[in-house]
The first five atom37 places (N, CA, C, CB, O) and aatype in JSON, in Angstrom:
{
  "aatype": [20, 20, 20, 20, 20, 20, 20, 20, 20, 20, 20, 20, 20, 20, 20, 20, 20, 20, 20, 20, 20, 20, 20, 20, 20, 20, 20, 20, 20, 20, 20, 20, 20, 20, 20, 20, 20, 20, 20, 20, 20, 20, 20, 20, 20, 20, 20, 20, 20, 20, 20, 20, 20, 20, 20, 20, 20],
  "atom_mask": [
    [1, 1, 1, 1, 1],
    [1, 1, 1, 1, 1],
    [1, 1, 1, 1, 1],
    [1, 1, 1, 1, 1],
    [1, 1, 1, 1, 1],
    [1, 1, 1, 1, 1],
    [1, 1, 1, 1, 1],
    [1, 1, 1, 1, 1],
    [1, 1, 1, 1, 1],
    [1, 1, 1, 1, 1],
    [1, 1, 1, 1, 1],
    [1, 1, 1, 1, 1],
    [1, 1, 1, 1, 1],
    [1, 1, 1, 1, 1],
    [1, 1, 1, 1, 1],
    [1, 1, 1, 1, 1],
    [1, 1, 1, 1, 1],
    [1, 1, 1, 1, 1],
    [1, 1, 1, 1, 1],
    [1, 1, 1, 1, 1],
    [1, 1, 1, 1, 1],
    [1, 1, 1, 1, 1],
    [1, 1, 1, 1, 1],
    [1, 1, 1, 1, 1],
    [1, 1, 1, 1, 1],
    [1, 1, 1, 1, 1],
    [1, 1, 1, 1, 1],
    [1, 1, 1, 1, 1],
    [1, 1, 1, 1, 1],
    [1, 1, 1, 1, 1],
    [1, 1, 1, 1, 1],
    [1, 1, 1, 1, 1],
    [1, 1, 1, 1, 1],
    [1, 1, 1, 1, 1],
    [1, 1, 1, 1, 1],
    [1, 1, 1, 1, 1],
    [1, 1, 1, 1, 1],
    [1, 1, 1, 1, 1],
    [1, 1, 1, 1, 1],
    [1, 1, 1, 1, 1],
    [1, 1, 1, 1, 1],
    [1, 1, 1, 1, 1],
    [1, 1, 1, 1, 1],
    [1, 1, 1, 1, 1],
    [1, 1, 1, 1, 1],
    [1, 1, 1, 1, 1],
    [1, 1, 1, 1, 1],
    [1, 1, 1, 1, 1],
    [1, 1, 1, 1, 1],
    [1, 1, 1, 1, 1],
    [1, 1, 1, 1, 1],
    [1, 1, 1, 1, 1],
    [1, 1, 1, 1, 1],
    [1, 1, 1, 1, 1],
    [1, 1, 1, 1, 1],
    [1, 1, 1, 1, 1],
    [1, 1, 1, 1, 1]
  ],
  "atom_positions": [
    [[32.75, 52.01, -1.1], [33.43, 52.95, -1.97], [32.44, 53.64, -2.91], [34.51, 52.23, -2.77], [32.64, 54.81, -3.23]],
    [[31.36, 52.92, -3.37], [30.46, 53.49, -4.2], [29.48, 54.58, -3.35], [29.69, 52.3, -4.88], [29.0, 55.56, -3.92]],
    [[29.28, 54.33, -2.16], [28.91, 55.38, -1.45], [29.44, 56.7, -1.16], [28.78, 54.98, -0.6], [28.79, 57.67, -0.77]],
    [[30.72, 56.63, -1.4], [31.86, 58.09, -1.22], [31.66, 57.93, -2.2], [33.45, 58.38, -0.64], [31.29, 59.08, -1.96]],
    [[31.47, 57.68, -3.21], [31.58, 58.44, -4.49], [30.59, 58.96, -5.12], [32.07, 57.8, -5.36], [30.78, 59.71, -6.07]],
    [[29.22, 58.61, -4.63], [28.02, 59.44, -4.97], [27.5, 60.49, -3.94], [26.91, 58.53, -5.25], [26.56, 61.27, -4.07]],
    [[28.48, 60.28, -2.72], [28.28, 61.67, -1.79], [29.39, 62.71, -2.51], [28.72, 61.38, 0.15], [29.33, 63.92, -2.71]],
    [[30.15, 61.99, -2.72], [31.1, 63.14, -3.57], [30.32, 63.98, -4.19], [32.07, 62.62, -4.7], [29.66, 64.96, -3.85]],
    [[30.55, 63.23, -5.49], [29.31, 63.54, -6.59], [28.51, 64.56, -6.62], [28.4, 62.65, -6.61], [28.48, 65.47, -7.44]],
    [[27.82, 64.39, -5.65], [26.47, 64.87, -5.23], [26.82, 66.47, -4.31], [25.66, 63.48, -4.14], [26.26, 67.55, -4.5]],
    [[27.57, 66.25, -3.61], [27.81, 67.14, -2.83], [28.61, 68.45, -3.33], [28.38, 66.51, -1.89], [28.18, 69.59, -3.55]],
    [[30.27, 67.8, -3.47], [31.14, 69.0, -4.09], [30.95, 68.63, -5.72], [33.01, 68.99, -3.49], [32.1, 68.73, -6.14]],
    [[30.4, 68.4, -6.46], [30.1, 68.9, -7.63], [29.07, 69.48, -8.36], [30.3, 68.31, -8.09], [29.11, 70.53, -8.99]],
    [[28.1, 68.68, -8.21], [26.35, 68.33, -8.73], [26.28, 69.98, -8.2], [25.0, 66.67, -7.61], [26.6, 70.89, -8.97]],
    [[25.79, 70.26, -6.73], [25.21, 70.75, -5.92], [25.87, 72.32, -5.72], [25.22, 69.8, -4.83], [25.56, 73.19, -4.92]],
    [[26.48, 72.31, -6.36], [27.62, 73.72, -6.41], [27.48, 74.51, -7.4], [29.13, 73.43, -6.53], [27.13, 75.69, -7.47]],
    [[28.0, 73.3, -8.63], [27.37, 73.76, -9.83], [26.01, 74.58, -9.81], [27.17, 72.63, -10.59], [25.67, 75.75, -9.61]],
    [[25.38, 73.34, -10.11], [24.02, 74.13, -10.63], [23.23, 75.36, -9.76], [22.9, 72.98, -10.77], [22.37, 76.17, -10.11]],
    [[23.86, 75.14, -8.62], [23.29, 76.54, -7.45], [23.87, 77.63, -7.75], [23.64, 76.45, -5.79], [23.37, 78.7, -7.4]],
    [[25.48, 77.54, -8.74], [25.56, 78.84, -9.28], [25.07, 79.05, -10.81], [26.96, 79.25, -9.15], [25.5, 80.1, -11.3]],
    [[24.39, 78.4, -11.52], [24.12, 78.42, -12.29], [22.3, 78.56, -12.46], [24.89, 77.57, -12.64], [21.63, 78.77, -13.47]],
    [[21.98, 78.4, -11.35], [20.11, 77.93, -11.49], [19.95, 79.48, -10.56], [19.27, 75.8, -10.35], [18.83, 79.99, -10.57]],
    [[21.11, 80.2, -9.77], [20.68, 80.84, -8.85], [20.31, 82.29, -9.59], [21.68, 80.8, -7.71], [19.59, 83.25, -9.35]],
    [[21.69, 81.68, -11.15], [21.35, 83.26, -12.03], [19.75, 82.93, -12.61], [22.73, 83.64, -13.75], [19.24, 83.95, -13.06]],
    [[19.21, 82.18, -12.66], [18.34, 81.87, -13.7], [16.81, 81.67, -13.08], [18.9, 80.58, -14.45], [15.81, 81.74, -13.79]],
    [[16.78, 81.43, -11.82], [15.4, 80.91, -11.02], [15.46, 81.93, -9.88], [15.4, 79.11, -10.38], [14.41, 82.04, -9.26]],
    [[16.84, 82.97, -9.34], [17.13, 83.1, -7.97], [16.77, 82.19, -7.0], [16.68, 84.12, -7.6], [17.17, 81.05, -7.21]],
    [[15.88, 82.46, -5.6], [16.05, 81.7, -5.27], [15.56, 80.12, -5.17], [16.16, 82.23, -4.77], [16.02, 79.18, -4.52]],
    [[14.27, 80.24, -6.2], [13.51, 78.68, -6.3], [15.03, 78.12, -7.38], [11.31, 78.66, -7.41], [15.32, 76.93, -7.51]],
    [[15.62, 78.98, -7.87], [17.06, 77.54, -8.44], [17.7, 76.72, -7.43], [18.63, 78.22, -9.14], [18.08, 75.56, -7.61]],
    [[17.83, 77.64, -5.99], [18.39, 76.57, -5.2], [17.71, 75.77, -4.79], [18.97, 76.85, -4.3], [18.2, 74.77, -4.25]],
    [[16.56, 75.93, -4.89], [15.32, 74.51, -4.51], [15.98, 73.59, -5.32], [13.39, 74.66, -5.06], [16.56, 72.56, -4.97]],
    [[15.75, 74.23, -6.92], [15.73, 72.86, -8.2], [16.9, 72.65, -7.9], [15.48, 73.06, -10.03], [16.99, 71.58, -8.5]],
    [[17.98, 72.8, -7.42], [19.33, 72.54, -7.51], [18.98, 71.02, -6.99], [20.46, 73.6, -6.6], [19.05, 69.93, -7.54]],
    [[18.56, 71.45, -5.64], [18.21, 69.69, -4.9], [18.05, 68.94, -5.92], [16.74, 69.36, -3.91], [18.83, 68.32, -6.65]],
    [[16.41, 69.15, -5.87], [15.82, 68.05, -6.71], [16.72, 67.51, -7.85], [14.53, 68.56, -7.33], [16.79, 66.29, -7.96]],
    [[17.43, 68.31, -8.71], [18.19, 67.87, -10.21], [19.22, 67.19, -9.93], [18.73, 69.01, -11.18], [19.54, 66.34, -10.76]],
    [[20.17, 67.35, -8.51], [21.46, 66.52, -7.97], [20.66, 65.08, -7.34], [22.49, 67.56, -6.54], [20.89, 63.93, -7.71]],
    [[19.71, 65.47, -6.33], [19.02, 64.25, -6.48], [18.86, 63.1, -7.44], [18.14, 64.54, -6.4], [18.99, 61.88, -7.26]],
    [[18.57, 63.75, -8.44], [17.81, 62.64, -9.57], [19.41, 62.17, -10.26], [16.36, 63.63, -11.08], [19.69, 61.13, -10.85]],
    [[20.16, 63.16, -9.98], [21.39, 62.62, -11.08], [22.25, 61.63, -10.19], [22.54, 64.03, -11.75], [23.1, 60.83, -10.61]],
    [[21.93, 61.8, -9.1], [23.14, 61.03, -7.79], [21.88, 59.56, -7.79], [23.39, 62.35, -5.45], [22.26, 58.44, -7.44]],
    [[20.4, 59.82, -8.24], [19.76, 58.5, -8.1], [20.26, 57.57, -9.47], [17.99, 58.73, -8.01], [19.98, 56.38, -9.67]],
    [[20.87, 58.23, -10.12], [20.72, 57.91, -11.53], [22.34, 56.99, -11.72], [20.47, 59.57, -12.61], [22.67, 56.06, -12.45]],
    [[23.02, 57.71, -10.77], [24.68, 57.73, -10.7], [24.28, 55.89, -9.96], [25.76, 59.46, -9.29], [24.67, 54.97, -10.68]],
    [[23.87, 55.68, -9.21], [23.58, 54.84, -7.95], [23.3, 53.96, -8.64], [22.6, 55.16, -6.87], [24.03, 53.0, -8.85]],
    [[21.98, 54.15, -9.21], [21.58, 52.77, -10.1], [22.47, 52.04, -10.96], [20.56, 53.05, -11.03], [22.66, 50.83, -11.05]],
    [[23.1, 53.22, -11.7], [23.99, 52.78, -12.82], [25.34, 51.66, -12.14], [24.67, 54.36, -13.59], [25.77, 50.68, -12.75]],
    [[25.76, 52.07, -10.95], [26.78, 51.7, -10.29], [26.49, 50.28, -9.89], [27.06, 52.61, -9.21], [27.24, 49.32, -10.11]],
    [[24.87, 50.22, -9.04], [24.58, 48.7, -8.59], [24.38, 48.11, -9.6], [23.47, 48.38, -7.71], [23.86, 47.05, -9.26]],
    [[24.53, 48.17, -11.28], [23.69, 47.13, -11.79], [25.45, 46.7, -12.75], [21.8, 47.76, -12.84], [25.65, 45.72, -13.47]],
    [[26.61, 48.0, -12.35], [27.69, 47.28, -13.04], [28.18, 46.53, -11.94], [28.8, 48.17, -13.75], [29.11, 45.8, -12.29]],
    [[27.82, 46.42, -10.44], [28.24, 45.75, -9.5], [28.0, 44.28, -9.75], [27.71, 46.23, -8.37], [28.81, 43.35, -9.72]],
    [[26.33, 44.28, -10.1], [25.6, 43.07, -9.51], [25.96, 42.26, -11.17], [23.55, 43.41, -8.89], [25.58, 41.12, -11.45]],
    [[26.64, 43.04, -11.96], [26.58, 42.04, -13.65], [28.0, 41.65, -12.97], [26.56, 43.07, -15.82], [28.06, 40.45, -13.24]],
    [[29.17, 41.96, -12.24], [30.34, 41.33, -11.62], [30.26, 40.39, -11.39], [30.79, 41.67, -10.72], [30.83, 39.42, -11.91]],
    [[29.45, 40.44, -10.45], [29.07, 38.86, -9.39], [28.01, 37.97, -10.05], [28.28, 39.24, -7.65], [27.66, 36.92, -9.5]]
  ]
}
């Protein structure tokens, strides 16, 4: 479940956003940074998720 939810995440939100927002501002190297910045936030989303998993168990 934590996996659908950081493809979510990542996909229809993160990645939408900021490509209309980085595309006014960088053209087209924003959709580069778009990656990289959903990247780091979906790595960030992930971590946060395994470490409220692993304090469960």
């Amino acid at each position: 479940m934590q996996s659908l939810t950081i493809t979510i995440l990542r996909q229809m939100s993160i990645i939408p956003m900021l490509s209309l927002i980085l595309k006014n501002i960088f053209v087209i190297t924003g959709i580069w940074i778009t990656f990289v910045i959903a990247e780091s936030i979906a790595a960030i989303v992930a971590v946060t998720l395994y470490k409220n998993t692993k304090l469960k168990l």
